[in-house]
N, C-alpha and C positions, 0 to 999 in steps of 0.2 A: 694496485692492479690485482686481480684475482685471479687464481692460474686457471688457465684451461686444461679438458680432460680429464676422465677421471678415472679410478683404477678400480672398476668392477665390474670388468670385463678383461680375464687373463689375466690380472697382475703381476704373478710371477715371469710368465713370459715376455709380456710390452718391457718391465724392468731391466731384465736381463739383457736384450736386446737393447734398449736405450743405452743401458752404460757401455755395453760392447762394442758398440757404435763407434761412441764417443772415443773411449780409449784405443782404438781402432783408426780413428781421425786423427788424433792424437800422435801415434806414430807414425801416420803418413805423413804429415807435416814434416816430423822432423827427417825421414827417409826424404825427404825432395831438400830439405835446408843443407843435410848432409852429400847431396848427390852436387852441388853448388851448381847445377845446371839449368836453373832458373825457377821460380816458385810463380805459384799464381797469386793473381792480384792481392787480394787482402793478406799474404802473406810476406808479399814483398814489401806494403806499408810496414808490418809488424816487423819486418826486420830491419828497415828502413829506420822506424822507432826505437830499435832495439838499439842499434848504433850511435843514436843523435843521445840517449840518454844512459846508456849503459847498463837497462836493467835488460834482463833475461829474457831471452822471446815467449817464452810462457806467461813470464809476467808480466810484459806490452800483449800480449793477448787476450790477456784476462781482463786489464784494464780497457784495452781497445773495446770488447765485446758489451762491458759494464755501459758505458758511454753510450754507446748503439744504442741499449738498450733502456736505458733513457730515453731517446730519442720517439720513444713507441709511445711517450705518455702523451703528446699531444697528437699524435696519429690513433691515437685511439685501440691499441693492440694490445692485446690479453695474452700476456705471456704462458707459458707448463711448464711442469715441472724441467723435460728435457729442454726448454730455453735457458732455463738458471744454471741447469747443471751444466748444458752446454757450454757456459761461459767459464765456469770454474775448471771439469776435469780435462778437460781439452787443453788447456794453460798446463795445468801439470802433469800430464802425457808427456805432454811434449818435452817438457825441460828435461824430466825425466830421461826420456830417451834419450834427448842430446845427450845426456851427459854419458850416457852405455855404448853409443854411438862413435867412433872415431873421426873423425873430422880428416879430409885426402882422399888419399888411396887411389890405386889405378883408375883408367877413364873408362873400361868393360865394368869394372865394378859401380861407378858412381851412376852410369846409365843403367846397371842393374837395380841400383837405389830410384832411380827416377823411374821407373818404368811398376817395379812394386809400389812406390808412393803412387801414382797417380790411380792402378787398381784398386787398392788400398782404401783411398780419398773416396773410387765413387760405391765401394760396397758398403765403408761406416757409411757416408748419406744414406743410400737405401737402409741400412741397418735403423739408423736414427728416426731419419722421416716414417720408415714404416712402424716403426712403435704407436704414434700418433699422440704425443704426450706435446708436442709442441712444437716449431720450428727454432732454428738459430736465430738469433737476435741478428746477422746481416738478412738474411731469408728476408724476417717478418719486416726488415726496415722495406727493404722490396714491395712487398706485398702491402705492408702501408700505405707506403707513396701513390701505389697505382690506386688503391680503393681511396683515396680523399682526392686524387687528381682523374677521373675514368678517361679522359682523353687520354692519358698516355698508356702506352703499352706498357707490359711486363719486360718488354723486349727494349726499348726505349730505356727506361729507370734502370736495369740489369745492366741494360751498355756504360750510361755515364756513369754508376756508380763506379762501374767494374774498374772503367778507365781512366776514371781521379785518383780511386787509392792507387792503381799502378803507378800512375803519373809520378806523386806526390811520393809513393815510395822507391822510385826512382831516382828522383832529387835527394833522396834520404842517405840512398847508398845501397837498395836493397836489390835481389841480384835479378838482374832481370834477362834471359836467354833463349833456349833451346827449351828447355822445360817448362816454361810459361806459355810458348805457343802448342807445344806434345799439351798440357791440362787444359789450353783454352778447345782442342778441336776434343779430347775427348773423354773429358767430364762428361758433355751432356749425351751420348749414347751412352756412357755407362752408369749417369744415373736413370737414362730411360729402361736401362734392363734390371740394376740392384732395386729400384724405391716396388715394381711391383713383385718383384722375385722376394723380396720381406717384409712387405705390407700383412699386417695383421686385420683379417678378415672385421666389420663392422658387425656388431651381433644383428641377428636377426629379429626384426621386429616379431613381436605374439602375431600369431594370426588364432581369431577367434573361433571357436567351435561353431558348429551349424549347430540349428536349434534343434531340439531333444523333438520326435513326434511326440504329440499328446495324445490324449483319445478321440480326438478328432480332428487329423493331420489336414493341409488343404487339400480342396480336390486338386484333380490334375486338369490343365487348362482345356476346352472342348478344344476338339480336333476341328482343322478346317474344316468350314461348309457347313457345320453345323451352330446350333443358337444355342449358350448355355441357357443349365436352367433358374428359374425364378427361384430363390430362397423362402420359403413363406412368411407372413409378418408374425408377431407375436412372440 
């Protein structure tokens, strides 16, 4: 698959933004895993996964996102550069953090933790999504589904998806609470105010010059009521 996007417009700045995004999501993650107040869906699969196999939740993340992203080849979806990377540095953010991270502590503190995570979560989105380099591999599965099925809404495919991995990583073991319903009301006002608060402007199309006068620019159109005049032959 051939990535989308391309960097010749801003580079340095779409980059910068891209990774700081990520790494940014990265520790929100593990500030809601550390806050043990409940995580949102495709987090609580992953730790749900985390549990049933004993690797690291960064590295069921990584693999989780691998998989997804697979998934695009028969939906037809062209991955960016920020979809690849998405699935790698966000895995190792995360683990990262756990590990810098205390695991307890008071319940004013762990709702301090869940309350930063979830700000956290929707400014990396806008950080990420406004670079324009690509979406995450759960995003584009979304967005897949709805462009080869047009009957179904955005809102339809988002719902089941959302509430199978919960499901499934509820049976898993993964922690499902107080903080999964605080990400589900307000994720989406806070990525409606972070994706265009760091949306990176689309260059602007050339607009062409007007033509040069010559030494014989045209006339100007006769005025009502009047008949222009005849051009001679020859």
């Amino acid at each position: 698959m051939a990535l989308i996007g391309n960097l010749r417009h801003r580079p340095v700045r779409r980059l910068t933004q891209l990774y700081a995004g990520l790494i940014l999501y990265g520790v929100s993650m593990a500030l809601l895993v550390r806050s043990d107040l409940g995580l949102d869906p495709w987090d609580v699969f992953h730790q749900g996964l985390s549990e049933l196999t004993g690797l690291s939740f960064g590295t069921v993340t990584i693999a989780v996102g691998a998989l997804v992203l697979l998934l695009w080849i028969p939906l037809r979806q062209r991955p960016g550069l920020g979809t690849v990377s998405n699935v790698v540095v966000i895995g190792l953010v995360v683990d990262a953090t756990l590990a810098l991270l205390p695991a307890g502590g008071p319940l004013g503190v762990r709702i301090a933790m869940l309350i930063t995570g979830i700000v956290a979560n929707g400014a990396a989105t806008g950080l990420y999504l406004g670079a324009r380099l690509g979406p995450g591999p759960r995003d584009g599965l979304m967005t897949g589904l709805v462009a080869r099925r047009p009957r179904w809404s955005i809102r339809l495919v988002r719902t089941v998806i959302e509430v199978t991995v919960l499901a499934l990583g509820w049976l898993l073991g993964g922690t499902v609470g107080l903080g999964t319903v605080a990400y589900a009301l307000a994720i989406g006002p806070l990525a409606q105010l972070f994706i265009p608060l760091f949306a990176v402007a689309e260059p602007r199309a050339a607009v062409p010059d007007p033509p040069a006068a010559g030494p014989n620019p045209p006339a100007a159109p006769p005025a009502p009521g009047t008949v222009a005049p005849v051009a001679p032959a020859g």
